[in-house]
Backbone as ProteinMPNN parsed JSONL, in Angstrom:
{"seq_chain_A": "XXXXXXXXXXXXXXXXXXXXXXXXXXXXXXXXXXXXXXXXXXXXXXXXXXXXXXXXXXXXXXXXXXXXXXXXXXXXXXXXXXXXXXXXXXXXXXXXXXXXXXXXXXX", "coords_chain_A": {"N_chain_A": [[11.778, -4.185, 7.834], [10.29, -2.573, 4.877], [7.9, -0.038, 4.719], [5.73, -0.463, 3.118], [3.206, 0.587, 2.479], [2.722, 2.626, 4.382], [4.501, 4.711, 3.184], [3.417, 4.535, 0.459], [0.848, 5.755, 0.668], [1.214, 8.2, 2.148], [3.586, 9.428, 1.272], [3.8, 10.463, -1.252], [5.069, 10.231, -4.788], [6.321, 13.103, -6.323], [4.535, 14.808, -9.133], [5.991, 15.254, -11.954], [7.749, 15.823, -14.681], [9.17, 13.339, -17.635], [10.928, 10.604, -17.017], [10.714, 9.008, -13.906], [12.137, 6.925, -11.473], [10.934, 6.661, -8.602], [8.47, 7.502, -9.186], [7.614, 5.999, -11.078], [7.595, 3.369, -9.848], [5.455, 3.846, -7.602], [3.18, 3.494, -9.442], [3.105, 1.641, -10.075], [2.23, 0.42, -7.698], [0.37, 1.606, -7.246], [-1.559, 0.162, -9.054], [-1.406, -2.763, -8.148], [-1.887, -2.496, -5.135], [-5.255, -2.409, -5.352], [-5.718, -4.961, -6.281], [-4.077, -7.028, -4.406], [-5.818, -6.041, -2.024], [-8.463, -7.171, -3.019], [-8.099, -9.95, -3.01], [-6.408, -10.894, -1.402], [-7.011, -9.992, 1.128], [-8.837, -10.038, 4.039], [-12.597, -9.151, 3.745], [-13.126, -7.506, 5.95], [-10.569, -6.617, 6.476], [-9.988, -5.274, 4.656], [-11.752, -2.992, 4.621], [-11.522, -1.788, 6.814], [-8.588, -1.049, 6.264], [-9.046, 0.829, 4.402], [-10.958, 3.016, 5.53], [-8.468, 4.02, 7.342], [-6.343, 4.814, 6.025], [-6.951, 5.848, 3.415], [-9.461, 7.17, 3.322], [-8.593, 8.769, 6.134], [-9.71, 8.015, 8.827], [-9.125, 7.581, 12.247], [-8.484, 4.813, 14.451], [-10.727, 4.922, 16.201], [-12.885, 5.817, 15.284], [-13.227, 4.391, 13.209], [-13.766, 1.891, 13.945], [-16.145, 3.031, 15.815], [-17.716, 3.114, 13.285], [-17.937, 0.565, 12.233], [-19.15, -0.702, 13.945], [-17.152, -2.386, 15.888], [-15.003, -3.238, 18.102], [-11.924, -0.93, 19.053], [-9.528, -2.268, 19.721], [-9.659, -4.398, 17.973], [-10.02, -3.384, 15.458], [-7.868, -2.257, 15.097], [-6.175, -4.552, 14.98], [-7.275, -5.576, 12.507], [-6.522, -3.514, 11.005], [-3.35, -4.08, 11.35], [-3.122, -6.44, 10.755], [-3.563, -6.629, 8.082], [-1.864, -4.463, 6.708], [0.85, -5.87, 7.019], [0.271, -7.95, 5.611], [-0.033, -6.737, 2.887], [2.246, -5.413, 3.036], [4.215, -7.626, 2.873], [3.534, -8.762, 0.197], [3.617, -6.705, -1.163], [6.726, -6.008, -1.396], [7.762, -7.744, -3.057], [6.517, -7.489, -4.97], [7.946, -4.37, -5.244], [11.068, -5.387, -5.731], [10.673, -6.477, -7.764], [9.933, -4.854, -9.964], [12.05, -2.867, -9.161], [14.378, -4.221, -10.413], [13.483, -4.411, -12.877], [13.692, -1.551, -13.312], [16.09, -0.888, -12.766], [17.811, -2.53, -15.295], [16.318, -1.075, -16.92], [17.908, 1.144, -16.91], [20.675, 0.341, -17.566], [20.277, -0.51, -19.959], [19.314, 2.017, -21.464], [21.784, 3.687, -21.077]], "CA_chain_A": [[11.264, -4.13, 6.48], [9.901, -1.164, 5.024], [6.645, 0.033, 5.226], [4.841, 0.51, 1.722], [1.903, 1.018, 2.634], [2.433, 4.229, 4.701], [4.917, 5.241, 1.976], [2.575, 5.126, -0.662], [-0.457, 6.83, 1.235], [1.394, 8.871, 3.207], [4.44, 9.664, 1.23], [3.559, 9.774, -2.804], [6.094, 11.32, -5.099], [5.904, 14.554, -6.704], [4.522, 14.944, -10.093], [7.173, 15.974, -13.081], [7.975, 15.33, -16.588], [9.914, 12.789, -18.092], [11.157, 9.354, -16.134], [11.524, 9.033, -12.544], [11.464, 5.677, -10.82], [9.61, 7.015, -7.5], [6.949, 7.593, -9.727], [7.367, 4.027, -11.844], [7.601, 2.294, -8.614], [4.473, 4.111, -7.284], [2.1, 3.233, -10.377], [2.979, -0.096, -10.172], [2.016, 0.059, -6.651], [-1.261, 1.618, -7.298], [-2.037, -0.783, -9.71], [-1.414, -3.504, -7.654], [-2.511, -2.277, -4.096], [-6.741, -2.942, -5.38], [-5.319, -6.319, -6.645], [-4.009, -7.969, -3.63], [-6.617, -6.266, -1.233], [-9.353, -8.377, -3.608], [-7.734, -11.168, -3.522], [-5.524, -11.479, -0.199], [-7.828, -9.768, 2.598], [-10.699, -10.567, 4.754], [-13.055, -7.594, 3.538], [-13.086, -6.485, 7.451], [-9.369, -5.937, 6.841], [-9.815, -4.079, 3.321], [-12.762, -1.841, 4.594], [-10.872, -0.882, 7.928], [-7.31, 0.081, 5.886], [-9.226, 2.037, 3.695], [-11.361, 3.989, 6.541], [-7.522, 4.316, 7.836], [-5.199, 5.127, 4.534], [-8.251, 6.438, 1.965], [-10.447, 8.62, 4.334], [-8.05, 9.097, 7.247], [-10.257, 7.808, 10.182], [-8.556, 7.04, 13.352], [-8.475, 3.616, 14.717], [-11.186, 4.871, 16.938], [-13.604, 6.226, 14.208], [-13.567, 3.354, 12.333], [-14.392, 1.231, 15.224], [-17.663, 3.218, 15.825], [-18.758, 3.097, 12.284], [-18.397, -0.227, 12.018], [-19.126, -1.485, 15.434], [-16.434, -3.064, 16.338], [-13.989, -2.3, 19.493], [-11.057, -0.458, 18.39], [-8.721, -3.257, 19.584], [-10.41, -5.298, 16.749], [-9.678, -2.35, 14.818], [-6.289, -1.876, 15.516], [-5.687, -5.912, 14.507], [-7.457, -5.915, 11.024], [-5.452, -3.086, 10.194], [-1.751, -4.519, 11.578], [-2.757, -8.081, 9.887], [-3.72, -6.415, 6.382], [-0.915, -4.14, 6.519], [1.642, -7.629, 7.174], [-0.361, -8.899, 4.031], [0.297, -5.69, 1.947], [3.792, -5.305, 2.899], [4.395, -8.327, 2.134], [3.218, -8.741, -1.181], [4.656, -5.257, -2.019], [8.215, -6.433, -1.264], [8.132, -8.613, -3.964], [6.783, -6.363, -6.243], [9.622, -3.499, -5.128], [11.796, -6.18, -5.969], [10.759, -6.781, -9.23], [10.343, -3.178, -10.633], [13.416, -2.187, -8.974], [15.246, -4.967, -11.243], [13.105, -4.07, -14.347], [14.072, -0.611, -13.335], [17.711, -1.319, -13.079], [18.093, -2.539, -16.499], [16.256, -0.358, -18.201], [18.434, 2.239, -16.964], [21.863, -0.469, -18.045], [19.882, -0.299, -21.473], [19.5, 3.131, -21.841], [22.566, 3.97, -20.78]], "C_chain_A": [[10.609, -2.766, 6.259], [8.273, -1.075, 4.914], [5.98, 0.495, 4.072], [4.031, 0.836, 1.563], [1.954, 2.669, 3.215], [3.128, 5.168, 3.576], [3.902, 5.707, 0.651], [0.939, 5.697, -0.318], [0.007, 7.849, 1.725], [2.861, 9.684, 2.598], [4.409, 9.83, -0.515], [4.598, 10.818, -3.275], [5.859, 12.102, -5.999], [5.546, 14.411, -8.514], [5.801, 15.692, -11.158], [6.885, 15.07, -14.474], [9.128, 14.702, -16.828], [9.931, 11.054, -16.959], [11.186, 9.435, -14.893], [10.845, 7.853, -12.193], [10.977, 5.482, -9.662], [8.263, 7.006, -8.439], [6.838, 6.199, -10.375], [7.105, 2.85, -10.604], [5.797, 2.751, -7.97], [2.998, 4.011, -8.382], [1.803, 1.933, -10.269], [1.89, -0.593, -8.69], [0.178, 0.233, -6.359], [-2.3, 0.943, -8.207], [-2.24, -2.241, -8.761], [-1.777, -3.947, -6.063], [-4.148, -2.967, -4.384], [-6.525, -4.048, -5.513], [-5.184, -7.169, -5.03], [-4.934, -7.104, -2.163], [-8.097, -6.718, -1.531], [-9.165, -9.413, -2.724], [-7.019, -11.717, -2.135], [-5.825, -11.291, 1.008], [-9.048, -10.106, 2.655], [-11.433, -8.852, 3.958], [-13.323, -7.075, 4.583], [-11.829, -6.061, 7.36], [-9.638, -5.079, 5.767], [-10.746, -2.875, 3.543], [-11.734, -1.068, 6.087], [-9.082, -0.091, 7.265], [-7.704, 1.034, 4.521], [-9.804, 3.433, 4.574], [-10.158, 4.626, 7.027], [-6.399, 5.503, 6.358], [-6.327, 6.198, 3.331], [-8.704, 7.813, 2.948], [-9.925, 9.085, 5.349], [-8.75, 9.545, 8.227], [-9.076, 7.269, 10.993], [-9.261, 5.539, 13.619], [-10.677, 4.276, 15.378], [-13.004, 4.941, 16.277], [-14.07, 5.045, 13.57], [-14.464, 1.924, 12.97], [-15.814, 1.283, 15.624], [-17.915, 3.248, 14.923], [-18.802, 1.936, 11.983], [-18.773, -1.595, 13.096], [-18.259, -2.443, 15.859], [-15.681, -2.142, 17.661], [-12.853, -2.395, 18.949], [-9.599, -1.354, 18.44], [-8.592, -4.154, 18.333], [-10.083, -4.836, 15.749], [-8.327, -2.226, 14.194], [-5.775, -3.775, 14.724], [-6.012, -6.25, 13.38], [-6.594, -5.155, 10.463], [-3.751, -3.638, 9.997], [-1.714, -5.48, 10.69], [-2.588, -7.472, 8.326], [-2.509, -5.34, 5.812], [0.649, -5.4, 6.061], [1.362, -7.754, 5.645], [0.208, -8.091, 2.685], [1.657, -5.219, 1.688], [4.406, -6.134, 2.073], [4.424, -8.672, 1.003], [4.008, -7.657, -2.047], [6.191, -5.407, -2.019], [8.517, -7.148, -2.254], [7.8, -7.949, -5.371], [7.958, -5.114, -6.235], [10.494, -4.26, -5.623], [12.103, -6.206, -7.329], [10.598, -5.544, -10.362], [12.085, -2.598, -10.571], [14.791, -2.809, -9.945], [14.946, -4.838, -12.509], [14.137, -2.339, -14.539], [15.537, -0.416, -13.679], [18.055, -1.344, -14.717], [17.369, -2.024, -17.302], [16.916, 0.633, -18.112], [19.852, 1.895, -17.648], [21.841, 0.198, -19.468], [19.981, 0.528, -22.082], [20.513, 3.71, -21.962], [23.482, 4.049, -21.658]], "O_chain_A": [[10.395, -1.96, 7.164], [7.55, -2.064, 5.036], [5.656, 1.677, 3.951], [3.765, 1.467, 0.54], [1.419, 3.645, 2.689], [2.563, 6.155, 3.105], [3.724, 6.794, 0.1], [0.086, 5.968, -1.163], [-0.853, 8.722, 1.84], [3.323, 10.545, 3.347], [5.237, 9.089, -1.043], [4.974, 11.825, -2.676], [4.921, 11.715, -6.697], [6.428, 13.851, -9.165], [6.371, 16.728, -10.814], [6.19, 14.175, -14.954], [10.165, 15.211, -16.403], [8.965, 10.62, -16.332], [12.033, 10.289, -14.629], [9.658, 7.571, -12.359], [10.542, 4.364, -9.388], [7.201, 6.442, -8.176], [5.934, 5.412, -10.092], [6.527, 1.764, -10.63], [4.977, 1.833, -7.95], [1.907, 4.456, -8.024], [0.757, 1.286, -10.326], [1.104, -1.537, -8.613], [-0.717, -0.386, -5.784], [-3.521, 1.089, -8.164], [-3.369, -2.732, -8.762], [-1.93, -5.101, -5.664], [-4.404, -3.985, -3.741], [-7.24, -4.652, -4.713], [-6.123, -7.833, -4.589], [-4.648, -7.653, -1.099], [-8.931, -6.713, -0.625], [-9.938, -9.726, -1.819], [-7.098, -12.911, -1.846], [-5.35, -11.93, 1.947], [-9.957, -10.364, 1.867], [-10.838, -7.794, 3.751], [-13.863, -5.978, 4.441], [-11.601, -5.082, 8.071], [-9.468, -3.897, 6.066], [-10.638, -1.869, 2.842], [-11.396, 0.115, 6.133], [-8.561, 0.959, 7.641], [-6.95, 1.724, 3.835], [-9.349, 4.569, 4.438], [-10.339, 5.82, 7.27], [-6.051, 6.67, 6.177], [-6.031, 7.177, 2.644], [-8.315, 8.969, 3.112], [-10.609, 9.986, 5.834], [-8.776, 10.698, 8.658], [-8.177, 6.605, 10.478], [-10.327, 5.178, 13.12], [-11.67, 3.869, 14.775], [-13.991, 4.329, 16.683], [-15.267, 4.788, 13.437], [-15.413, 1.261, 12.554], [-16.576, 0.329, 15.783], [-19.087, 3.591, 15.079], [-19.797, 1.747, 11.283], [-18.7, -2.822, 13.037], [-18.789, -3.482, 16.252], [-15.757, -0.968, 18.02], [-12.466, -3.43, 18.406], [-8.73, -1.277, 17.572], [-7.532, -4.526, 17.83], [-9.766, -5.632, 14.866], [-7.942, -2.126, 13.029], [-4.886, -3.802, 13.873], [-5.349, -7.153, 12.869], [-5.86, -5.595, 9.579], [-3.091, -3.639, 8.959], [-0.772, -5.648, 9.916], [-1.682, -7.785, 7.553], [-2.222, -5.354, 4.615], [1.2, -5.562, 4.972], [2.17, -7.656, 4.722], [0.739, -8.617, 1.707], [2.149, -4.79, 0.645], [4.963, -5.873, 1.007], [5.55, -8.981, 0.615], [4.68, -7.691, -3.078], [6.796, -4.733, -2.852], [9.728, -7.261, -2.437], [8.441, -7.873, -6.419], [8.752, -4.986, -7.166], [11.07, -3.491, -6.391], [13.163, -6.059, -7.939], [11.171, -5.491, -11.451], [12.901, -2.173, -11.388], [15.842, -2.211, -10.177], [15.804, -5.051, -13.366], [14.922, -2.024, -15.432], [16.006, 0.116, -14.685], [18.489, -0.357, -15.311], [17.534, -2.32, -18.486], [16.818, 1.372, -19.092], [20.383, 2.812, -18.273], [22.639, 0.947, -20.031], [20.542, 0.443, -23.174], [20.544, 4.441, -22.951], [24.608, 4.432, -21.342]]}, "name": "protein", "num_of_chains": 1, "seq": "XXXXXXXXXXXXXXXXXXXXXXXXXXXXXXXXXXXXXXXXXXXXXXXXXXXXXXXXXXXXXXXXXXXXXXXXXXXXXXXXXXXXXXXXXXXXXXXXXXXXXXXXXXX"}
């Protein structure tokens, strides 16, 4: 499966003018990223994949600031990633099919 999370921290697409559906796909995503880490994580997983993805701490970093051992670390992020993928697959899904036909439409 793919990995939308590092994609859209780690991979964002380039500003321009006019349509592009990297960028429609990536609004949606940043709209909906704060949404399901409300709503779908422990807040030990949402504070450790932001220390990771937001501020780009290492596992190890994050570990000592919030006392935990980096194993611990290492497992809030993998689970809340899982959670985020997840969820985002279904939104990719559903853009990519809005996307689709509005391009049919236009067309």
């Amino acid at each position: 499966m793919k990995d939308f999370v590092e994609a859209f921290y780690y991979d964002p697409p380039e500003e321009g003018e006019g349509f592009d559906t990297e960028r429609a796909e990536y609004k949606a995503f940043a709209k909906l990223i704060p949404i399901i880490m409300e709503n779908e994580l422990t807040k030990r997983q949402s504070v450790c994949l932001q220390y990771r993805y937001v501020y780009g701490k290492s596992q190890q970093e994050i570990a000592s600031l919030l006392k935990l051992s980096q194993p611990t670390v290492s497992r809030h992020i993998r689970t809340a990633k899982a959670i985020l993928n997840n969820e985002l697959a279904y939104c990719y899904a559903a853009v990519r099919t809005a996307l689709h036909e509005y391009d049919r439409l236009a067309g």
